[in-house]
N, C-alpha and C positions, 0 to 999 in steps of 0.2 A: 581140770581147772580152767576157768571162764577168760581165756584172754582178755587185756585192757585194749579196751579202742586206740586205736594208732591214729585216729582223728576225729575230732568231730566238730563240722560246719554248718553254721546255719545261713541260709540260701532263701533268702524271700518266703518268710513265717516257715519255714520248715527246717529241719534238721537232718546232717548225711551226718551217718556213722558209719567209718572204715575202721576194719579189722586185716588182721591177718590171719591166715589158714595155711592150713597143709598143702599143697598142692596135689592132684592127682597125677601130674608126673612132675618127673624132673622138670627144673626152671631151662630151658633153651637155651644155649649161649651162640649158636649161628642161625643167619637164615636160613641155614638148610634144615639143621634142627626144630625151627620156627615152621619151616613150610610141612615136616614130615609128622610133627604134632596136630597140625589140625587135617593133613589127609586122612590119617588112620583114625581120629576121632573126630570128623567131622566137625570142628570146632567146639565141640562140647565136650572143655575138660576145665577142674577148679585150678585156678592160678591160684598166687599166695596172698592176692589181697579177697575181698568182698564186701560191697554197702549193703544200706538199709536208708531207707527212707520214714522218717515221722513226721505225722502233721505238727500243730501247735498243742495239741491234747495228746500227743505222746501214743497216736497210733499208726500203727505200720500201714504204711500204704505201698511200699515196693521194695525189692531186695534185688539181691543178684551178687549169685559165688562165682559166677562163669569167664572163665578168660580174662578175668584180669590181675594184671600181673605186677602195678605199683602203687601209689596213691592219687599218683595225678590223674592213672589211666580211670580210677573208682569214682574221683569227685567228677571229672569230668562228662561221665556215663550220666553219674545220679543226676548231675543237674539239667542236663539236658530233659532228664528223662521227669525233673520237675515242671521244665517249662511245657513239657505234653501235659502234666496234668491241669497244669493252670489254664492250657489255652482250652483243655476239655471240658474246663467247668464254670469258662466264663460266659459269661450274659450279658447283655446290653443293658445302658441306665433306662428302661420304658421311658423316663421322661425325654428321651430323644427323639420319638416317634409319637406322644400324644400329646394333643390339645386341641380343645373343642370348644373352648370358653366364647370362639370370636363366631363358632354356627350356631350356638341355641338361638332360639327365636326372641326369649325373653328377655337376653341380655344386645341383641344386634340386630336392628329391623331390616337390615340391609347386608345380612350375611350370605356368607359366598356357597348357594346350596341351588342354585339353579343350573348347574352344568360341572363336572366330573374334574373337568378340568381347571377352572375357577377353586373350584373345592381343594384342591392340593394345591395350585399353583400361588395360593393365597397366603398361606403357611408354612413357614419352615422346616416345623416341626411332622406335620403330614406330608411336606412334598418328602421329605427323606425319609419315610415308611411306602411310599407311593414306589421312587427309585426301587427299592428294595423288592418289589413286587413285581415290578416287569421284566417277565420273562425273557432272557437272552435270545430265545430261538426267535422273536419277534421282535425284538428290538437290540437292532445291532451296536456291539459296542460297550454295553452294560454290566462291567465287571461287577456291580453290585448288588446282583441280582441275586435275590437267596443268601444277603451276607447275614442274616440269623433267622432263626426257626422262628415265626411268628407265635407258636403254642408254649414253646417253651421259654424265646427269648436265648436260646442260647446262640456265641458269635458263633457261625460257620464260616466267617471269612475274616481273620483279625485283622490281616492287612488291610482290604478294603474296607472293613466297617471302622477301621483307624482314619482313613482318610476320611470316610462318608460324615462319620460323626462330626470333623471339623469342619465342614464347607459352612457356609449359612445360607441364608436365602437365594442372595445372590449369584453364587458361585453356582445353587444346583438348577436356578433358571437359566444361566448361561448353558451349563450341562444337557440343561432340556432341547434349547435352542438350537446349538450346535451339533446336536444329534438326530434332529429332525424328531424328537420324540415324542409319539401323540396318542391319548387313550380315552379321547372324545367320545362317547358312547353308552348305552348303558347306565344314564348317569343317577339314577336313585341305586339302582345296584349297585354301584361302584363303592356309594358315597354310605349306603348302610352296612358294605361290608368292611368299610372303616371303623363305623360304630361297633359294630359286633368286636372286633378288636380291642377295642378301648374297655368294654362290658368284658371282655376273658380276662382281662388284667386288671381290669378296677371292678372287682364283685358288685362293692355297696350302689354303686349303679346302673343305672337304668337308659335307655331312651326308647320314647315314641315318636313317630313322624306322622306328617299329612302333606300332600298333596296338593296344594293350592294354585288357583290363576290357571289362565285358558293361553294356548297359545305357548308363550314362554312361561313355564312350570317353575314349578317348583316348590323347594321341600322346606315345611319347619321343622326345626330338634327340638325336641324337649328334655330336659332331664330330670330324672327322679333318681331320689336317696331312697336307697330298700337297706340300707346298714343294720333298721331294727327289727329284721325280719332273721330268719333263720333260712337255710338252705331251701327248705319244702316252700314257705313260705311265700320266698323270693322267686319261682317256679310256677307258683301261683299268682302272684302278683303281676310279672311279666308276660306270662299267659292272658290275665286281664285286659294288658294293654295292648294286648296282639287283635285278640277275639275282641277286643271293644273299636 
């Protein structure tokens, strides 16, 4: 006969359902008993409680019969063992690391694309995908380096990408300042493998650049919408704008 759940709690869109079971031994009633159960069994033996975990769609995502021995000890496990999944499967808002409206050429004659540094320092939004880039072995100090995977967006760092997200403009120029931090160099490179970023997250676009002016350089953006294009299509089109 299917025991009645002895609880069941819901915990930030999910649901813990505790049961009780059999134990595989007896319930311990000293420390010494406590300590001589998990010597001989290595700590793998079923207590009289055990969770389960469901998402919102009522699918199992984690369980566990093992070593626990009341209800507090079960909620306590599962929830914990909610917030690993949550921090596993969260991602950053993209809109905190894009914006390009203020480099295209057609909307700004005097956009910040002559120098790497200019180019981030200019925006809020790019200098904290910029932060996020520089490498800690080179630049000392930079707990926010690597705080999410650029391909996939997911957080690798919640604490720091908690802070990072809140600073503004000013707060990560001061950052900049006070750390001596500088990545002068490079600067069409730099500044197209911003673009390329923005093109992995935002498919239906595009950009092209040019080179313009003798001396102090510099680059215009262009943007194009490929939205009514298809996958192949949009590979060909972009290809176009390479090879042209």
């Amino acid at each position: 006969m299917k025991l009645k759940p002895e609880k069941i709690q819901n915990y930030k869109d999910y649901t813990i359902t505790i049961e009780t079971q059999k134990s595989s031994v007896p319930t311990p009633r000293t420390d010494k008993e406590w300590d001589e159960i998990f010597d001989r069994h290595a700590g793998e033996i079923k207590g009289t409680h055990k969770w389960k975990i469901h998402d919102k769609d009522g699918k199992l995502l984690d369980q566990d019969d093992q070593n626990m021995w009341d209800t507090q000890a079960c909620l306590d496990n599962a929830m914990n063992e909610i917030e690993h999944i949550i921090n596993d499967n969260l991602e950053i808002d993209k809109n905190l690391v894009i914006d390009f409206k203020d480099i295209l050429a057609d909307n700004n004659p005097d956009a910040p694309t002559y120098n790497n540094m200019n180019f981030y320092l200019s925006n809020e939004k790019r200098l904290r995908f910029k932060i996020c880039q520089l490498d800690s072995k080179f630049y000392k100090d930079n707990k926010f380096f690597n705080c999410f995977d650029r391909k996939t967006l997911k957080i690798l760092k919640p604490n720091e990408w908690n802070t990072l997200s809140k600073m503004d403009l000013e707060d990560m120029k001061n950052l900049v300042d006070a750390c001596g931090w500088d990545w002068l160099g490079d600067d069409f490179d730099d500044m197209q493998d911003y673009l390329n970023f923005v093109e992995l997250h935002n498919p239906n676009f595009t950009f092209s650049t040019k080179i313009n002016g003798k001396g102090d350089d510099y680059m215009d953006v262009y943007l194009h919408d490929i939205s009514m294009y298809n996958d192949r299509e949009k590979e060909i089109y972009k290809k176009g704008l390479n090879d042209g």
